[in-house]
MINUDREN-796976 format. One record per residue (C-alpha): x negated, y, z; chain; residue number from 0; residue in one letter. Coordinates in Angstrom, 3 decimals. Example, Ala and Ser with C-alpha at 12.3 -4.5 7.8 and 13.67 -1.06 7.14 Angstrom:
<sites>
{{-12.300,-4.500,7.800},"A",0,"A"}
{{-13.670,-1.060,7.140},"A",1,"S"}
</sites>
This chain:
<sites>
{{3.931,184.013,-0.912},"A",0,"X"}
{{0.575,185.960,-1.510},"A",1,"X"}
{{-1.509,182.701,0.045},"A",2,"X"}
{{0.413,180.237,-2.958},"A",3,"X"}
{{0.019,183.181,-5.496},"A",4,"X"}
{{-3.570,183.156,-4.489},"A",5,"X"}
{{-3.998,178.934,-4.757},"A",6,"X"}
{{-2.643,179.141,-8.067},"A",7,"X"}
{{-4.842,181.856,-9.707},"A",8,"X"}
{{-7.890,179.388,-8.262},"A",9,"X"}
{{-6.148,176.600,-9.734},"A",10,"X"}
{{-6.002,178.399,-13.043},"A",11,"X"}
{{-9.413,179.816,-13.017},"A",12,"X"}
{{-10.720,176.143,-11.915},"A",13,"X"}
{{-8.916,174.915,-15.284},"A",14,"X"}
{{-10.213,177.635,-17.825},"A",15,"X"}
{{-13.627,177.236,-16.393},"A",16,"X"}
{{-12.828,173.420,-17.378},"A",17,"X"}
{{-11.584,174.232,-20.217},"A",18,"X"}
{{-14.514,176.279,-21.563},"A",19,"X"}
{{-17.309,173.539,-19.986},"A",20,"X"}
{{-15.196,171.392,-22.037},"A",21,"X"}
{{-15.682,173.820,-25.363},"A",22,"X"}
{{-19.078,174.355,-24.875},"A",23,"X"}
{{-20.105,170.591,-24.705},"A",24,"X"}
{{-18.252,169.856,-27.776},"A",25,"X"}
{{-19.803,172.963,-29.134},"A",26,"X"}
{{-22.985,171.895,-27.870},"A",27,"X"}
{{-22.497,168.098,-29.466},"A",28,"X"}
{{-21.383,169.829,-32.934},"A",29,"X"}
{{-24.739,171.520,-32.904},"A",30,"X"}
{{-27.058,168.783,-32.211},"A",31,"X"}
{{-25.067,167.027,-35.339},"A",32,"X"}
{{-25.273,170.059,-37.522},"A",33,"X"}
{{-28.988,170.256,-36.753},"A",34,"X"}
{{-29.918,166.673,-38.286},"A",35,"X"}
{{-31.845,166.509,-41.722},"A",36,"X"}
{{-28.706,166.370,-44.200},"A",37,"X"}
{{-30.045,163.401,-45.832},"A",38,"X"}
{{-29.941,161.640,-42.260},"A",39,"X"}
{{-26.270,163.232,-41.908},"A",40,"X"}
{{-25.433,161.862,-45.219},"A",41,"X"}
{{-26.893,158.684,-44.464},"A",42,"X"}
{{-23.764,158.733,-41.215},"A",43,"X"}
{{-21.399,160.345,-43.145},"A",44,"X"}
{{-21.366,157.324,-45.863},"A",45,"X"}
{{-20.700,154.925,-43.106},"A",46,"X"}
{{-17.670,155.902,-42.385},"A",47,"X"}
{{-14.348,156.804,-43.599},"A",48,"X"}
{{-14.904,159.955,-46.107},"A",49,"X"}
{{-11.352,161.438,-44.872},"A",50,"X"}
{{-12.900,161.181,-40.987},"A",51,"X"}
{{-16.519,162.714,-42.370},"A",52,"X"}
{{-14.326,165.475,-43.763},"A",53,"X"}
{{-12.709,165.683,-40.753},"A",54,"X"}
{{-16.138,166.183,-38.962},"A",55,"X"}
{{-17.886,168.618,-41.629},"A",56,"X"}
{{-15.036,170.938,-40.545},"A",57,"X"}
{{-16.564,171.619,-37.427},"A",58,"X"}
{{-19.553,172.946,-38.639},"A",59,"X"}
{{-20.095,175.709,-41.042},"A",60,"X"}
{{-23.455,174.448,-41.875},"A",61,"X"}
{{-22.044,170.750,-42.642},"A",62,"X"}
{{-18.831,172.002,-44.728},"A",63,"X"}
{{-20.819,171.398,-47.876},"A",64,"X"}
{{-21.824,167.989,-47.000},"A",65,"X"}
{{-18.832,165.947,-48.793},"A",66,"X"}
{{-19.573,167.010,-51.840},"A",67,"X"}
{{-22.941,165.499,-51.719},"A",68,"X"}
{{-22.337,162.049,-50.522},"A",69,"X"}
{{-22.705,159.085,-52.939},"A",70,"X"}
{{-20.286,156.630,-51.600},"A",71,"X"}
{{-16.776,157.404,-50.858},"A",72,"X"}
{{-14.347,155.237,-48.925},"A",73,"X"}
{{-10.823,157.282,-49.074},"A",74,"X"}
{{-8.097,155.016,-47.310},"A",75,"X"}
{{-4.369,155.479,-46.937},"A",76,"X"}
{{-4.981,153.938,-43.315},"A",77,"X"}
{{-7.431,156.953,-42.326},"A",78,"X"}
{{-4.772,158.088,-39.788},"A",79,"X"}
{{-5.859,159.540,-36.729},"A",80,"X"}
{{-5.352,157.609,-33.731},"A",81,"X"}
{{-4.780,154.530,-35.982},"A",82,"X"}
{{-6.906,152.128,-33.877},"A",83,"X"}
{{-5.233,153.561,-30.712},"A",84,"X"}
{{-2.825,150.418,-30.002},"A",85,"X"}
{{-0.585,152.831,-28.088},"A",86,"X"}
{{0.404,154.523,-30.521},"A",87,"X"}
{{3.283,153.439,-33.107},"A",88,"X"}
{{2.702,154.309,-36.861},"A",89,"X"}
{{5.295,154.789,-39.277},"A",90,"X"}
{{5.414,154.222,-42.485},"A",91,"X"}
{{5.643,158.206,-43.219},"A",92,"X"}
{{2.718,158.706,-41.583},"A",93,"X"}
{{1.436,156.007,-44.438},"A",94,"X"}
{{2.638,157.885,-47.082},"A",95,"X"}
{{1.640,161.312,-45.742},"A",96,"X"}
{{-1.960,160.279,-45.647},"A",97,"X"}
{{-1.687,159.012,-48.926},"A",98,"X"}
{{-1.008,162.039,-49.968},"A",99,"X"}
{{-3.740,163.791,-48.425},"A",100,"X"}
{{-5.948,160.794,-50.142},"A",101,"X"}
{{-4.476,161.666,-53.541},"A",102,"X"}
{{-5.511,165.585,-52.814},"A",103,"X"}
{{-9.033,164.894,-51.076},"A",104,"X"}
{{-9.974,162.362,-53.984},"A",105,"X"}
{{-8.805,165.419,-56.563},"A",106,"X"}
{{-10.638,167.825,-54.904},"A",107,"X"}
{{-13.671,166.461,-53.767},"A",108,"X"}
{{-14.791,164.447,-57.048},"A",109,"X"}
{{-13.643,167.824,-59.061},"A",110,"X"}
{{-16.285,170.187,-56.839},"A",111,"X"}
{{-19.163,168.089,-56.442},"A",112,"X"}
{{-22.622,167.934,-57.904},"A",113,"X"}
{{-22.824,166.335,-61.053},"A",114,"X"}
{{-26.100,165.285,-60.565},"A",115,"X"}
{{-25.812,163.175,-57.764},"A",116,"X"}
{{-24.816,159.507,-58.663},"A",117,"X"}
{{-21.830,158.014,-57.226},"A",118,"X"}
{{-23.267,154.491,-55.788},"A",119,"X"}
{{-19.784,153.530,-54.748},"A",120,"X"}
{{-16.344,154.934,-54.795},"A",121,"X"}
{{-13.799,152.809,-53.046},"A",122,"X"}
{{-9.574,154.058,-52.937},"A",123,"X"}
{{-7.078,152.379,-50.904},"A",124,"X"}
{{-3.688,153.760,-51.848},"A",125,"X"}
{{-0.234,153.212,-51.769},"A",126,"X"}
{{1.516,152.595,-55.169},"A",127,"X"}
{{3.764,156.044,-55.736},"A",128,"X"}
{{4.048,157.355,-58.950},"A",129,"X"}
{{2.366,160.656,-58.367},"A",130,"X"}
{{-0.225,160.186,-56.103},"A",131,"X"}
{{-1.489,157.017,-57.652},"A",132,"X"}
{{-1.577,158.545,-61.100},"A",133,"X"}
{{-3.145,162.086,-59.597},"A",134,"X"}
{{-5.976,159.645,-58.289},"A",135,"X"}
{{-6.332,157.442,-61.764},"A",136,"X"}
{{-6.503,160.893,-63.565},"A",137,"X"}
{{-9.416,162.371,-61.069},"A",138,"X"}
{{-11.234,159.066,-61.311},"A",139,"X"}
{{-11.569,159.214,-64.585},"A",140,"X"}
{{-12.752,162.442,-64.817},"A",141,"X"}
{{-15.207,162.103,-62.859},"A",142,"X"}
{{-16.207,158.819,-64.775},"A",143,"X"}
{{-16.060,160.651,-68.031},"A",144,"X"}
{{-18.266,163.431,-66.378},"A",145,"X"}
{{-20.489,161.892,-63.307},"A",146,"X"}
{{-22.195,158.881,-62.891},"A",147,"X"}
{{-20.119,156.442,-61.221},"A",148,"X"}
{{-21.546,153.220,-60.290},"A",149,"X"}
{{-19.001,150.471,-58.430},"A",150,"X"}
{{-15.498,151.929,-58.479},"A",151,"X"}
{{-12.663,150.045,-56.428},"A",152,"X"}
{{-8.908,150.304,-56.533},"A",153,"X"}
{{-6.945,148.073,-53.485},"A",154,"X"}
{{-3.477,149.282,-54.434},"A",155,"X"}
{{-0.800,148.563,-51.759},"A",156,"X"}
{{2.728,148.444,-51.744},"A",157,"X"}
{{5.434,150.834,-49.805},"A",158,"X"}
{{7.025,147.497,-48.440},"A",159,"X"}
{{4.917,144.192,-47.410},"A",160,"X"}
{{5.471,141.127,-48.433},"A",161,"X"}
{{8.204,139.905,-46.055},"A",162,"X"}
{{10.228,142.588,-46.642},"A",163,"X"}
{{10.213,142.578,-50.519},"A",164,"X"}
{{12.854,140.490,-52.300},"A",165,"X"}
{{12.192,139.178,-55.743},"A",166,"X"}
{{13.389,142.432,-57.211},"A",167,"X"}
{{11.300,144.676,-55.096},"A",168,"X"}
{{8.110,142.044,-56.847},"A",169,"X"}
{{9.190,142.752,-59.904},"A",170,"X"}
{{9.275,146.359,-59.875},"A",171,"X"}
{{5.980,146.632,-58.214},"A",172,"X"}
{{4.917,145.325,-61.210},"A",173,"X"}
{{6.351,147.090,-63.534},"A",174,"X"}
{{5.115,150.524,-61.513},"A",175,"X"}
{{1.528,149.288,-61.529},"A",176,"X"}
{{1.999,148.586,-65.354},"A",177,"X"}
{{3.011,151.846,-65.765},"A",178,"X"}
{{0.196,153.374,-63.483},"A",179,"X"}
{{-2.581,151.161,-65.988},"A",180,"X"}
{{-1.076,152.839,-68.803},"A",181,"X"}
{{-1.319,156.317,-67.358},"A",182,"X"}
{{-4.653,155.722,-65.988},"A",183,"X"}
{{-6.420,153.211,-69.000},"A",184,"X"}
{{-9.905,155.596,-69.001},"A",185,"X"}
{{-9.805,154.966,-65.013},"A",186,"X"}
{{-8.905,151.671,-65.400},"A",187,"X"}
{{-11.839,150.963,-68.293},"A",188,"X"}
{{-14.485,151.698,-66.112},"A",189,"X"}
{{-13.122,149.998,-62.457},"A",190,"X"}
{{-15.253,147.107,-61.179},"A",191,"X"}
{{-13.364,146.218,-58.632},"A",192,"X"}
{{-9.440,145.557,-58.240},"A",193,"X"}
{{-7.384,144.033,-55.395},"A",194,"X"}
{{-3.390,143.841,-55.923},"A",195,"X"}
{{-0.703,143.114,-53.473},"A",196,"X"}
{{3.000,142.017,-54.150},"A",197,"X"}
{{3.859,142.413,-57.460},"A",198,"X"}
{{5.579,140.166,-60.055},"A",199,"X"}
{{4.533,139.934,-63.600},"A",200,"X"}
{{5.641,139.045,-66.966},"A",201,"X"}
{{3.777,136.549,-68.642},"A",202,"X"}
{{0.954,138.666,-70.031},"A",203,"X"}
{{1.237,141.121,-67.973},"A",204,"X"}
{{-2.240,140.405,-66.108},"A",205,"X"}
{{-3.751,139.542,-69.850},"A",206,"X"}
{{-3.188,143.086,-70.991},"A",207,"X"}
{{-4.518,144.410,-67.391},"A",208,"X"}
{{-7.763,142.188,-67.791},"A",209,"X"}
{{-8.007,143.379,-71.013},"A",210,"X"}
{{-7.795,147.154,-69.953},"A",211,"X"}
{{-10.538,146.518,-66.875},"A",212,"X"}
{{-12.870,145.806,-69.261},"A",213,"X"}
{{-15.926,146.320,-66.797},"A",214,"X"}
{{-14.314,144.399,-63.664},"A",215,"X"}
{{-16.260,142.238,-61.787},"A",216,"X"}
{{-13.792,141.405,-59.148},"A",217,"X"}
{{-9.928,140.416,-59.047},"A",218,"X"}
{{-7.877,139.702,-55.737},"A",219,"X"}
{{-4.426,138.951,-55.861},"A",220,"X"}
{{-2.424,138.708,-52.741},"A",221,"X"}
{{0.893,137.525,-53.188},"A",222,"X"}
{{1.114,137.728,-56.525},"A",223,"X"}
{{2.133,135.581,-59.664},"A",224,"X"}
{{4.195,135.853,-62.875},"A",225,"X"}
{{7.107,133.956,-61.442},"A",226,"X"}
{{7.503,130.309,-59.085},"A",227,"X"}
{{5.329,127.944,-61.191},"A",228,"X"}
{{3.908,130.304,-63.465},"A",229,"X"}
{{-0.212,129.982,-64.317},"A",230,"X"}
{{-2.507,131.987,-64.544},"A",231,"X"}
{{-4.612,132.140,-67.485},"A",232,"X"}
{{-7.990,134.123,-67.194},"A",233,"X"}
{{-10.507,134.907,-69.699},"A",234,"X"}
{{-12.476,137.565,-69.459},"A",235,"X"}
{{-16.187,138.529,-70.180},"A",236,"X"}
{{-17.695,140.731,-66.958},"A",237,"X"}
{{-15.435,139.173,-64.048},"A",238,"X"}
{{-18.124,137.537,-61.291},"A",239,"X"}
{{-15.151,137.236,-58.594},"A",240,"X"}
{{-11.663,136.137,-58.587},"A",241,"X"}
{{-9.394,135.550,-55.101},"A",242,"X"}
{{-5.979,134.306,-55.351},"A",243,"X"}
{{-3.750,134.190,-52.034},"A",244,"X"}
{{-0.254,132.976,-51.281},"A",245,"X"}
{{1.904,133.835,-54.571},"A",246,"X"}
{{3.518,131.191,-56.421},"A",247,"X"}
{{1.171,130.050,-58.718},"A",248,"X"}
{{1.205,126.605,-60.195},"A",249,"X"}
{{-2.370,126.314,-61.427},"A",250,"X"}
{{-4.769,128.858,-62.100},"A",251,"X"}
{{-6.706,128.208,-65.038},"A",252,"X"}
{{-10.491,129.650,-65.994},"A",253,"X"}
{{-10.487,129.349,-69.616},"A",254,"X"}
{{-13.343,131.730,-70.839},"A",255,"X"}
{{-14.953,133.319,-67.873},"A",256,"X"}
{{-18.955,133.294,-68.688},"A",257,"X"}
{{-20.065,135.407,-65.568},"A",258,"X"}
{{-18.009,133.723,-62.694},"A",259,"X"}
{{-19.378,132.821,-59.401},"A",260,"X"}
{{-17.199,132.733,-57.309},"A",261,"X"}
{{-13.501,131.341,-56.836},"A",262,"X"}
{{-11.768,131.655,-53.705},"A",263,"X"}
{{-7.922,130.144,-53.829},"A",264,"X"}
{{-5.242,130.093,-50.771},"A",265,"X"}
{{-1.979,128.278,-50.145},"A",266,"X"}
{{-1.137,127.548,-53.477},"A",267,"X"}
{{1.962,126.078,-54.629},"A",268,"X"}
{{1.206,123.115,-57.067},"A",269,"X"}
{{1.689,119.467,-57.484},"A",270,"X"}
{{-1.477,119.119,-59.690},"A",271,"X"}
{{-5.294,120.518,-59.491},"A",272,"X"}
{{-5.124,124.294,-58.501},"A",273,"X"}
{{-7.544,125.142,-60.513},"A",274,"X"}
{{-8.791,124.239,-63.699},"A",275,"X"}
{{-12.387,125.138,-64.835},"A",276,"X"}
{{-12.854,125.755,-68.254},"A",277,"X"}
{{-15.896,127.928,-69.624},"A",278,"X"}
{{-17.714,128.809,-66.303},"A",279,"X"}
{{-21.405,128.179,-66.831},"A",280,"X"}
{{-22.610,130.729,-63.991},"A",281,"X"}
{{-20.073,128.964,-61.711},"A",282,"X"}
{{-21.439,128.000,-58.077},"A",283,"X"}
{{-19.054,128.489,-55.215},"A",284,"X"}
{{-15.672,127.110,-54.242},"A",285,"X"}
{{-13.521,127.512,-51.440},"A",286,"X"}
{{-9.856,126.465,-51.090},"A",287,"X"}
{{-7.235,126.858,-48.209},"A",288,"X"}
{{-4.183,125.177,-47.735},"A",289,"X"}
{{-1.524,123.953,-45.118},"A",290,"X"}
{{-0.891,120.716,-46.732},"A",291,"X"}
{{2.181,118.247,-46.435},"A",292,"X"}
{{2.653,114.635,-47.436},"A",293,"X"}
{{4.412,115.469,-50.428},"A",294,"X"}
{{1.281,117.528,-51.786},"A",295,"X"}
{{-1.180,116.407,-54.507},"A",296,"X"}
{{-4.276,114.917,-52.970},"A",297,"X"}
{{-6.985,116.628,-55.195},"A",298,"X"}
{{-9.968,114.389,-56.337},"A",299,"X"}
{{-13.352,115.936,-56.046},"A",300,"X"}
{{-14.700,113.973,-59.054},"A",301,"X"}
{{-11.733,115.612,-61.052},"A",302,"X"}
{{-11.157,119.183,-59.791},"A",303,"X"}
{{-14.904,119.942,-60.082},"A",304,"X"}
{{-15.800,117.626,-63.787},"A",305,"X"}
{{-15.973,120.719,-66.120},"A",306,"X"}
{{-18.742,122.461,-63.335},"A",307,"X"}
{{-21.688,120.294,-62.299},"A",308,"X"}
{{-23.390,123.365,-61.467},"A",309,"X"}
{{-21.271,124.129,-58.153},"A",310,"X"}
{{-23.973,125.173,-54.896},"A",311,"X"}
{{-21.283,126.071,-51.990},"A",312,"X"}
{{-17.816,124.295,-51.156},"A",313,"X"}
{{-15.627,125.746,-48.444},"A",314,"X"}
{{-12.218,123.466,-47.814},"A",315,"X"}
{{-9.569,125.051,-45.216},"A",316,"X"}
{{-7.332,122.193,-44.338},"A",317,"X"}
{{-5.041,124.088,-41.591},"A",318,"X"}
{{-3.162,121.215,-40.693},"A",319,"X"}
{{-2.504,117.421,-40.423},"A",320,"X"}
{{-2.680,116.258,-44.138},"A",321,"X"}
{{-6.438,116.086,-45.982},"A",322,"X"}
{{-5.499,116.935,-49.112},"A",323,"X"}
{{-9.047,115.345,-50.477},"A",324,"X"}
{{-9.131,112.130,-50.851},"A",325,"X"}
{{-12.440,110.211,-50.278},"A",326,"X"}
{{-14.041,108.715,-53.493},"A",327,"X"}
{{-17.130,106.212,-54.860},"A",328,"X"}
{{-20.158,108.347,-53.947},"A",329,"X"}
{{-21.006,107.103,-57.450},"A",330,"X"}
{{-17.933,108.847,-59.192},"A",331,"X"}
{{-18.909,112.193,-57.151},"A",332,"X"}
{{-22.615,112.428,-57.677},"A",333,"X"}
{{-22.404,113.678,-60.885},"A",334,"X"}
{{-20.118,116.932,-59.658},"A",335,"X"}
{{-21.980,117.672,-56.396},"A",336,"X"}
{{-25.785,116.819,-57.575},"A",337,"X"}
{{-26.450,120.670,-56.814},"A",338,"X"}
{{-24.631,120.739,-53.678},"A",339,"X"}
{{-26.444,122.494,-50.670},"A",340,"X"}
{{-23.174,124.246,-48.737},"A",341,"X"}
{{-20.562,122.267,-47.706},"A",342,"X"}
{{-18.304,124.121,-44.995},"A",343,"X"}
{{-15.015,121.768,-43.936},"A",344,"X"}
{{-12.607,123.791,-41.774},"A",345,"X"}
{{-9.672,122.622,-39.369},"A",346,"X"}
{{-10.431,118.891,-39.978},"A",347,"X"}
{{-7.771,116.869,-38.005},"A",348,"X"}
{{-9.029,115.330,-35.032},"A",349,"X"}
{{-9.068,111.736,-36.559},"A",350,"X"}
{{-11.484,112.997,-39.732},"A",351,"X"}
{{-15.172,112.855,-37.867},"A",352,"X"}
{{-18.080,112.683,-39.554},"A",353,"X"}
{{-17.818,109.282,-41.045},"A",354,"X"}
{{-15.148,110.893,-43.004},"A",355,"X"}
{{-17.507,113.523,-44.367},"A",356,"X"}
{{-20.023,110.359,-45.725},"A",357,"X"}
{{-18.262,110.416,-49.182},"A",358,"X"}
{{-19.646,113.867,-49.694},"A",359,"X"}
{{-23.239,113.579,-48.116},"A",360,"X"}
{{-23.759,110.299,-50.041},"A",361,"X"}
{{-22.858,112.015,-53.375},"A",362,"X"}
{{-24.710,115.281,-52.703},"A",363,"X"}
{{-28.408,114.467,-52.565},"A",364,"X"}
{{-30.000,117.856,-52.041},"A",365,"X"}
{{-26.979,119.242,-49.504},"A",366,"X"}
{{-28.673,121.721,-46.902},"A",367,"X"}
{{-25.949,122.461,-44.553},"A",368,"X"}
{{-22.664,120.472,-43.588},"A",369,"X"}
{{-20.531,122.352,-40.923},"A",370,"X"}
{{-18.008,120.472,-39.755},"A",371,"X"}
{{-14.772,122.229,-37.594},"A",372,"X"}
{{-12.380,119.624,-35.494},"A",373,"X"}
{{-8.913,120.762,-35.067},"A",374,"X"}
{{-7.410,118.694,-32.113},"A",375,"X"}
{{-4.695,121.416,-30.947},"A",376,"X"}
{{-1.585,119.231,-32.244},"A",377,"X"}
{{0.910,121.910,-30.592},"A",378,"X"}
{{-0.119,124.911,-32.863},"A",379,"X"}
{{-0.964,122.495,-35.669},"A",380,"X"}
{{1.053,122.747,-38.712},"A",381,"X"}
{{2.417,119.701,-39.519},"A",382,"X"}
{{5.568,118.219,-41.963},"A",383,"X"}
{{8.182,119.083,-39.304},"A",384,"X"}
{{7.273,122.645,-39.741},"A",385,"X"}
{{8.174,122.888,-43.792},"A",386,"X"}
</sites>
């Protein structure tokens, strides 16, 4: 009895003299970190996720100040710990907890830092609720109203993805977001970037939203539309960037745009041109995705791109069996791609080689760079039987 009473107090003095080699090398680590130059700490801390730098700056007495300094901000519903670990299964309450703690941090820490530091970048990832997303419009734009905010970004999810909402749950996405804008319009004003997820709108729903962003330079709309066959209409005098995926869409159309760039479009449902260009004179790059069928439109280079003659970079996705560009007269094309020096063609079916591509390098005289991706894996190919 006295020999196993013995092993076990060496056993348990073996483990606290573990346990504090263990605390003093942490201790030891948190010290060489607290002892960097802050502006080299700063310069790590705005690399990462600002809920995880606030999670280190805890540690250290001498680093607690350091959030309040940083310029760039990246506050994320998905800053869970552990959230990389595969092993571990997160719920959506865990989701909504965080988001939580993003709506507080974001209060908190734009409310009680120095005014005289500019903010280069402040990025939110949130989950649409009522109070937390309005708590964060309101302490944005407070802090626009009294800091300097450069690039501000709002990617607003949705408590249920896409698969699980039903054409209800769309619409009243919508309707909370609408609500949220109208809550929120000085956060809104001053937002340069905006990316929106499963949400159905009325018919000028996104009008009146473009119209509030007045500053936005970017749009991305995933899963979204205004109803099966709807189009959206887009004017809008600062927007550079505008990405469309899934939703059902018929035709998205650019009417008065002055500043865009770039258009990036994916899986659209239509039966005529995606896209139609109106008053884009800055316009250069293009890229489209889509699984197409046989009973899909084959889009005509020489029409899609008439209205911009100015286009530099074209990406086409074709995901599956059907080319849903149809060669044309080099003739009829060189007027469209005459400032054509990207072309990227994805998931080309194995029959379309490169005399396929001779349409396009005939038209575009000054092209710089053709890549060119074969997809011969029939058996994970979509094709007609699959729709």
């Amino acid at each position: 009895m006295t020999k196993k009473r013995s092993h076990r107090r060496r056993n348990l003095n073996a483990m606290q003299k573990t346990t504090r080699t263990e605390d003093a090398a942490v201790s030891a680590n948190e010290d060489r970190l607290s002892k960097l130059p802050h502006d080299l700490l700063l310069n790590i801390l705005e690399r990462v996720d600002t809920l995880d730098a606030i999670r280190t700056c805890i540690l250290s007495k001498q680093m607690l100040k350091l959030p309040t300094m940083l310029s760039q901000f990246f506050l994320s519903c998905s800053s869970i710990p552990g959230f990389q670990d595969k092993t571990r299964v997160i719920t959506p309450s865990d989701v909504l907890r965080t988001n939580s703690v993003v709506a507080h941090v974001t209060d908190n820490i734009l409310s009680t830092r120095s005014q005289e530091i500019t903010i280069r970048k402040l990025k939110i990832r949130f989950v649409l609720r009522v109070h937390d997303s309005v708590s964060i419009g309101k302490s944005v734009a407070r802090a626009m109203a009294t800091q300097k905010v450069g690039a501000a970004e709002f990617e607003v999810l949705t408590e249920k993805p896409y698969e699980w909402c039903s054409p209800a749950d769309l619409l009243h996405c919508a309707h909370q977001f609408n609500d949220f804008v109208g809550a929120c319009q000085d956060a809104f004003a001053g937002l340069r970037r905006l990316w929106l997820r499963n949400m159905r709108f009325s018919e000028l729903d996104i009008h009146n939203i473009l119209s509030t962003c007045k500053l936005l330079e970017s749009l991305r709309l995933t899963d979204c539309d205004s109803g099966i066959h709807s189009v959206l209409q887009v004017e809008h005098g600062e927007l550079v960037e505008l990405e469309v995926e899934y939703g059902k869409f018929e035709s998205v159309e650019l009417i008065y745009v002055p500043k865009l760039q770039r258009v990036r479009y994916k899986s659209w449902s239509s039966y005529k041109n995606p896209v139609y260009f109106g008053f884009v004179p800055q316009f250069t790059k293009l890229s489209l995705s889509k699984t197409g069928v046989c009973l899909d439109k084959t889009l005509q280079l020489s029409q899609l791109l008439a209205n911009v003659p100015s286009i530099s970079d074209l990406h086409l996705n074709f995901e599956s069996e059907k080319t849903w560009v149809l060669p044309e007269c080099p003739k009829l094309l060189k007027p469209v791609l005459s400032k054509l020096q990207h072309v990227s063609l994805d998931h080309l079916p194995e029959g379309c080689d490169l005399a396929w591509t001779m349409f396009i390098l005939e038209a575009a005289p000054f092209l710089r760079e053709l890549c060119i991706t074969v997809w011969d894996h029939w058996c994970i190919m979509m094709t007609d039987k699959d729709f």
